[in-house]
C-alpha positions as CSV (number, residue, x, y, z in Angstrom):
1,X,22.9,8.8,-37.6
2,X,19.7,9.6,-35.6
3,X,19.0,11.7,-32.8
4,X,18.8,9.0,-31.0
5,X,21.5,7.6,-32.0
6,X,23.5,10.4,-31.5
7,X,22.7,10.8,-28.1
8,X,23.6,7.4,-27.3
9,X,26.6,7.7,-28.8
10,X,27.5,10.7,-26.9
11,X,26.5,9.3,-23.6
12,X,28.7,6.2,-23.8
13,X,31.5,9.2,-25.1
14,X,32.0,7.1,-29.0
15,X,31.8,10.2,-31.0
16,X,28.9,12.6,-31.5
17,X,27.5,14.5,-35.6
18,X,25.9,17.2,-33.4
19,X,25.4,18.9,-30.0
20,X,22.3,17.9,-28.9
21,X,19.8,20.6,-27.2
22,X,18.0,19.7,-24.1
23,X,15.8,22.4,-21.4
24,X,12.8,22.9,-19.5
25,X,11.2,26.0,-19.6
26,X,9.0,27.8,-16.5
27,X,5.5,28.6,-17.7
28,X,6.4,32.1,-18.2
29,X,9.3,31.2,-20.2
30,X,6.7,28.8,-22.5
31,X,4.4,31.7,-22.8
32,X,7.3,33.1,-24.6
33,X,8.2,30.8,-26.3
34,X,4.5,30.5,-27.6
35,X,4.3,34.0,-28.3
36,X,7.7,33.7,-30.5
37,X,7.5,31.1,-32.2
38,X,3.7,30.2,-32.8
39,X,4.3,26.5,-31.8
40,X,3.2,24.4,-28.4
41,X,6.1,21.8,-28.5
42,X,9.8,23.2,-27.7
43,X,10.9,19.6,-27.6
44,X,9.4,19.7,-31.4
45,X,10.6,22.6,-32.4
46,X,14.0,22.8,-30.9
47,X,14.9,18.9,-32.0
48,X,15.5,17.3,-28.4
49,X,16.8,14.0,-29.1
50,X,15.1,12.5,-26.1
51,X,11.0,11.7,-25.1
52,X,10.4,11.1,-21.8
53,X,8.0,7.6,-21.6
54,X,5.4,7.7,-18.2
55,X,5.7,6.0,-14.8
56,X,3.5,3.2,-14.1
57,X,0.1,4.1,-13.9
58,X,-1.3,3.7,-9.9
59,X,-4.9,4.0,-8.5
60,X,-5.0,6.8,-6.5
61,X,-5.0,6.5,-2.9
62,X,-7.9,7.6,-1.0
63,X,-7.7,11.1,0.7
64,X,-9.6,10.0,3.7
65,X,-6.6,7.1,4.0
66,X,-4.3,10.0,4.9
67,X,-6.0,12.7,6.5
68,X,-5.1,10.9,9.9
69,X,-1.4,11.7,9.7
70,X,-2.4,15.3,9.2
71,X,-3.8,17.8,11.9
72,X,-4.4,20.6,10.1
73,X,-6.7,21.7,7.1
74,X,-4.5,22.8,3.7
75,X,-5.1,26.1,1.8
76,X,-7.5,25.6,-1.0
77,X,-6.2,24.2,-4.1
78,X,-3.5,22.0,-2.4
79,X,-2.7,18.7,-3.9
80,X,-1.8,15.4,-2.6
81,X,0.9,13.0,-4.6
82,X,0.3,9.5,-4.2
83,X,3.2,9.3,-1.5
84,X,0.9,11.3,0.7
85,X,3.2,14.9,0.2
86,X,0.5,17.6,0.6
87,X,1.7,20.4,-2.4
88,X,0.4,24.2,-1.4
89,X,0.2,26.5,-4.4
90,X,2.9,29.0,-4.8
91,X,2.1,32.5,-5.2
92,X,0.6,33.6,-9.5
93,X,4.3,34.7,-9.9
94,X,6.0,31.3,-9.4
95,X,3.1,28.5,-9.9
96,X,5.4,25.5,-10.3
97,X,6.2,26.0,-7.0
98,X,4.6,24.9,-3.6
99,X,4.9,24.7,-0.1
100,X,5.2,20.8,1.1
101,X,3.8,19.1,3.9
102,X,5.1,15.9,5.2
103,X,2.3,13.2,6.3
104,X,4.7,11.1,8.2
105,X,6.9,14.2,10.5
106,X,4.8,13.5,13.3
107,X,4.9,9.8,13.7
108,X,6.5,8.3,16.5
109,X,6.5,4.8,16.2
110,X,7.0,2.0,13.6
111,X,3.6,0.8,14.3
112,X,2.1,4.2,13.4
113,X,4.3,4.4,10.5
114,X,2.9,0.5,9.0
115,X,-0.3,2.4,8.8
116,X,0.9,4.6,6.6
117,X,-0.7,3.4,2.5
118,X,2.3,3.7,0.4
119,X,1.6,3.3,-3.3
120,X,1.9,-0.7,-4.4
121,X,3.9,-0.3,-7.4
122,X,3.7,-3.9,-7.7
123,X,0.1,-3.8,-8.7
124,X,0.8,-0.6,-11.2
125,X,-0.2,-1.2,-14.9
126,X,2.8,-0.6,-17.4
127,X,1.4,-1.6,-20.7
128,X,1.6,2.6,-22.1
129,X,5.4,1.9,-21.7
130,X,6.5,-0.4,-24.6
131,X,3.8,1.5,-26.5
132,X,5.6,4.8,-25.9
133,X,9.0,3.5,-26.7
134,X,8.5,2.1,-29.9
135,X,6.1,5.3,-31.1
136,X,9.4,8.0,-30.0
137,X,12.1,5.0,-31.3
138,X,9.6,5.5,-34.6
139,X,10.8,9.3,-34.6
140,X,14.2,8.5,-34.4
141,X,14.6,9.7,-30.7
142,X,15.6,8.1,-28.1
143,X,13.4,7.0,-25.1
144,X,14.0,8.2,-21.1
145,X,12.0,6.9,-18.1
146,X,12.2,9.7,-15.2
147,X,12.6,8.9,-11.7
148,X,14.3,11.4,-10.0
149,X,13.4,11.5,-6.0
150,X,14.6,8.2,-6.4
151,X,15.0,7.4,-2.7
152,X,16.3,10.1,-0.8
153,X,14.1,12.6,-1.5
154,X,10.8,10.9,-2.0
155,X,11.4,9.8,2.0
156,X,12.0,13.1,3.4
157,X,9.4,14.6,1.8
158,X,7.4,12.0,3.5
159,X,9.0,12.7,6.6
160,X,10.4,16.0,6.4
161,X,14.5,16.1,6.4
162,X,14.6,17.1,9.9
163,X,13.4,14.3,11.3
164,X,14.8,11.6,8.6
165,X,18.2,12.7,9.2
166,X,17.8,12.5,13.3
167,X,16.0,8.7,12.6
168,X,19.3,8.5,10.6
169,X,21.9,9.6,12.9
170,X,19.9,7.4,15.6
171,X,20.2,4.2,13.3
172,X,16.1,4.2,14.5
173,X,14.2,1.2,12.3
174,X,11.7,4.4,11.5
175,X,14.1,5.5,8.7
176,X,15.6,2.1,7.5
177,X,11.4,1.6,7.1
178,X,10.9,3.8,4.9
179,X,14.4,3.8,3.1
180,X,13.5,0.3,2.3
181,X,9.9,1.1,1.1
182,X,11.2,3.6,-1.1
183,X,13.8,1.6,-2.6
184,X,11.9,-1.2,-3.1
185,X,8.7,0.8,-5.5
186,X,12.1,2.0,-7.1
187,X,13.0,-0.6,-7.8
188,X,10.3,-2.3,-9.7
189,X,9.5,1.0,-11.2
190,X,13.2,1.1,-12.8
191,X,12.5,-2.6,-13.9
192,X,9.3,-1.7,-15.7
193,X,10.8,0.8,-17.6
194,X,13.9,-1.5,-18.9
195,X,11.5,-4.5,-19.9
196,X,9.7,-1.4,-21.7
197,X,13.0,-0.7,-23.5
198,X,13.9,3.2,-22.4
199,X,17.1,3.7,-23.5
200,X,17.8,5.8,-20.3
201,X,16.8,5.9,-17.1
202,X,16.9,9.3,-15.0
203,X,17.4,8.9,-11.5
204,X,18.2,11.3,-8.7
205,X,18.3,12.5,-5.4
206,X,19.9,15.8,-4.5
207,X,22.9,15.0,-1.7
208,X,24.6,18.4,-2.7
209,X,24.2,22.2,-1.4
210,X,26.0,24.9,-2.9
211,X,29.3,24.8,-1.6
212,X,29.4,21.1,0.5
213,X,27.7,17.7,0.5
214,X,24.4,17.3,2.5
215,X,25.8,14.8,5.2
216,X,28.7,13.5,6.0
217,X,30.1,10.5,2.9
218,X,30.1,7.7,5.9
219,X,25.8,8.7,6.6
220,X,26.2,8.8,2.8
221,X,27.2,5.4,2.2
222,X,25.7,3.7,5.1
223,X,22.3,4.7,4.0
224,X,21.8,5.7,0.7
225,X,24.6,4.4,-1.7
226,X,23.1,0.3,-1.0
227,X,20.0,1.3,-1.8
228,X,20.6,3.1,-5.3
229,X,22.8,0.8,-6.3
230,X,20.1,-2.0,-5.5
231,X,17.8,0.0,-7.9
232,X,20.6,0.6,-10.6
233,X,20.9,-3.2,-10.3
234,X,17.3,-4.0,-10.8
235,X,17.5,-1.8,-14.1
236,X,20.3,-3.3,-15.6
237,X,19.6,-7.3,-14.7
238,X,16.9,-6.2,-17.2
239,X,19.0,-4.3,-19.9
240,X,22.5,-4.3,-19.0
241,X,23.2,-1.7,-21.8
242,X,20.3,1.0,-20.0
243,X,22.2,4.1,-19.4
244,X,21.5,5.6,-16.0
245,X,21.5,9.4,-15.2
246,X,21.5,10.6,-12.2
247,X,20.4,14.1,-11.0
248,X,21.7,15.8,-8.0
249,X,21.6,19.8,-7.9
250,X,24.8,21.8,-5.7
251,X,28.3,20.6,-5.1
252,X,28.8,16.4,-5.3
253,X,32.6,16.1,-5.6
254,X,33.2,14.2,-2.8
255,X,30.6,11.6,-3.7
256,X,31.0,11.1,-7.6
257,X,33.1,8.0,-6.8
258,X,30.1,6.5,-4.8
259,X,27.9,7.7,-7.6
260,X,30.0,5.4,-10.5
261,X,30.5,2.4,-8.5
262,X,26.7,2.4,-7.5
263,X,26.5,2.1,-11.9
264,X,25.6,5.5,-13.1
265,X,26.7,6.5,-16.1
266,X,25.9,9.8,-16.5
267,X,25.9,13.0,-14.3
268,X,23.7,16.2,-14.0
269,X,24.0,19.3,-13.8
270,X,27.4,19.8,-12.6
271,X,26.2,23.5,-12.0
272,X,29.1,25.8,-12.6
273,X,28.4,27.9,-9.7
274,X,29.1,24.5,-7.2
275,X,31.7,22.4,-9.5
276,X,34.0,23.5,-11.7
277,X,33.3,21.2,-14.9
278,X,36.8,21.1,-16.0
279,X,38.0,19.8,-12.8
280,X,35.7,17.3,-12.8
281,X,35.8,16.3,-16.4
282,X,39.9,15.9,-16.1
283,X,39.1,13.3,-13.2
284,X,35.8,11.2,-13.7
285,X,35.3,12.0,-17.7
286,X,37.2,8.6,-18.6
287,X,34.3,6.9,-16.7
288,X,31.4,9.2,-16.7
289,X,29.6,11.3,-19.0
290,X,27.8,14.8,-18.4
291,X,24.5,16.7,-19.1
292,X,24.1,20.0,-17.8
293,X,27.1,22.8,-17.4
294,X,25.4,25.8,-18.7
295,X,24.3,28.2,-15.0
296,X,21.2,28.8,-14.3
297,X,21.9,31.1,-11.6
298,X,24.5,33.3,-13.8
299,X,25.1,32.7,-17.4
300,X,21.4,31.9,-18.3
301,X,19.8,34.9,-17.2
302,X,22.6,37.6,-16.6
303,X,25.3,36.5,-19.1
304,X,25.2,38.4,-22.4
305,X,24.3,36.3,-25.9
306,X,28.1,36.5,-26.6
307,X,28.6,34.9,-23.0
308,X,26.0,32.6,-22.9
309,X,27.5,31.4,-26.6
310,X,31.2,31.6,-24.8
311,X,30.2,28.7,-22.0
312,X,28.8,26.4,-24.7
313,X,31.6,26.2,-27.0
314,X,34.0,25.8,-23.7
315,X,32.4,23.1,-22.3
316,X,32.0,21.4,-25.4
317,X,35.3,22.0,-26.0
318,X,36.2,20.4,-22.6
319,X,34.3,17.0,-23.3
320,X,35.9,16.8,-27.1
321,X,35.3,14.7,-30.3
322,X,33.9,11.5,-28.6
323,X,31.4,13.5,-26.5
324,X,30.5,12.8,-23.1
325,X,28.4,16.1,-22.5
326,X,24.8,16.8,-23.3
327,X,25.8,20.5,-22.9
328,X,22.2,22.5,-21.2
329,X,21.0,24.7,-18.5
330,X,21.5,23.3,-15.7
331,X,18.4,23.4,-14.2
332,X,14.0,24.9,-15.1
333,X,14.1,27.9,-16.6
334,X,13.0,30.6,-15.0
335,X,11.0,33.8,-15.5
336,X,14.5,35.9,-15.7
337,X,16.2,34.4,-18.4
338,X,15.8,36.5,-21.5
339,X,14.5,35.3,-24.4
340,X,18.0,36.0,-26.4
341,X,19.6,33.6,-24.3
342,X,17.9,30.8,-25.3
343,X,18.2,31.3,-28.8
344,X,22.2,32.2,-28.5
345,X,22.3,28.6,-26.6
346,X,20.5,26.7,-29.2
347,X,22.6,28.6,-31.8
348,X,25.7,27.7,-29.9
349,X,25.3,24.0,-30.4
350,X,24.5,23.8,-33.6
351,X,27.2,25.9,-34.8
352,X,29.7,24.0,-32.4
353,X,30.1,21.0,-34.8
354,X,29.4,22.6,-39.0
């Protein structure tokens, strides 16, 4: 059996060879790594089962398109995205992050707003994608097309949250606008990626804080839950088999049932620190499969080896023979997590099934 096929195996929880190892390291953290191990690729050299295959490729859109709907100059070095989200650099300590600015927060009308250039996925150019696919399917891996900021958070970051949630609450056409703008690049972004042949596609949206949903489940449903399951649908009328993961950081109980009947099939992170992953694995693990588990705000950086080690074998242990978890940190990371930790859980899942 392949990595790949491994993975796919696990996902649609019909028995798994091995734990597969998944994470994303902070540039500090790859420096390390680096510096360790004399290699460049931790996918590589840890044995990820998964390559991640890129988005359709856009022209950009013309800076002097946007600077309208700002009115304010940016501190040097800040970036624009091709939604028009202005990216401030973070300080030399934390350089993956950035302060956002949102072109559309001050817009007041749905006139104004039909100015604004979203990207036309319609005229992107996908022919890297089946390219890709069939060079990682070469390898024996298996093939994931990422799209988190599916709808949700791609439109408040063009807005700001603040407002989208009032224009929500209002039922104003301002955020049905660009809900349905969103959804609808989404949707023939998903659909690229399936005719491409990605065995998974990774969605997400983060609906969750640490102890309680972001809005209430009616907003919830009214708003968002149509609209990724008309995304979810575009992906599978393609390839009915595509698995579909779906991201969403913080505590999501309430919602998981939404989640499933929308057509997602597997959940991340289920951070320990929100959910508790038995709990949920006792009640959604007959129709859902995992990926995440392992704390990144506890375990990861201030567990011990032997702890670290500890919350691997139990969740693994939780999901059982046919799988169902991709057991991993649940999130980036980040400068505090020792180097030890790492190793103890890579170690962990290899030693969980030999």
């Amino acid at each position: 059996m392949t990595k790949r096929e491994n993975l796919l195996s696990l996902l649609r929880r019909q028995g798994i060879i091995e734990a597969p190892i998944d994470f994303t390291l902070c540039p500090s953290l790859y420096e390390t790594f680096m510096k360790n191990t004399g290699a460049k690729d931790y996918a590589d050299f840890f044995q990820f089962p998964m390559r991640g295959v890129e988005d359709l490729y856009l022209k950009e859109i013309p800076g002097h398109n946007l600077k309208k709907f700002y009115k304010y100059d940016f501190k040097p070095g800040t970036t624009l995205d091709i939604w028009g989200v202005a990216h401030e650099p973070g300080s030399a300590a934390a350089k993956h992050m950035t302060k956002m600015h949102h072109p559309l927060i001050s817009v007041d009308s749905l006139e104004e707003l039909k100015e604004f250039p979203f990207p036309d996925f319609s005229q992107g150019d996908g022919s890297h994608q089946k390219i890709k696919v069939e060079e990682i399917h070469g390898k024996g891996l298996a093939a994931i097309g990422n799209m988190e900021c599916t709808i949700w958070e791609t439109s408040w970051y063009m807005r700001s949250m603040e407002e989208l949630m009032i224009d929500m609450m209002m039922e104003d056409e301002k955020a049905e606008y660009i809900l349905d703008r969103v959804t609808e690049s989404s949707c023939i972004r998903a659909a690229s990626f399936a005719k491409a042949g990605v065995d998974i596609i990774r969605l997400g949206d983060d609906i969750g804080m640490q102890s309680r949903i972001m809005m209430r489940e009616e907003m919830y449903r009214t708003w968002l839950k149509p609209r990724l399951k008309k995304v979810i649908d575009a992906a599978k009328a393609v390839n009915p088999d595509i698995i579909i993961m779906y991201h969403s950081c913080g505590y999501v109980k309430p919602l998981i049932n939404d989640l499933v009947e929308a057509g997602i099939d597997v959940l991340n992170p289920v951070q320990p620190e929100c959910m508790n992953f038995e709990e949920i694995h006792q009640e959604f693990g007959d129709r859902l499969s995992f990926h995440g588990t392992i704390g990144t705000q506890t375990t990861m950086p201030f567990g011990s080896v032997e702890e670290v080690k500890r919350e691997v074998y139990k969740n693994l242990t939780i999901a059982g023979d046919k799988g169902g978890l991709l057991c991993a940190p649940t999130h980036m990371l980040e400068p505090e997590v020792p180097w030890e930790n790492i190793i103890a859980y890579m170690e962990a899942c290899k030693e969980f099934i030999s």
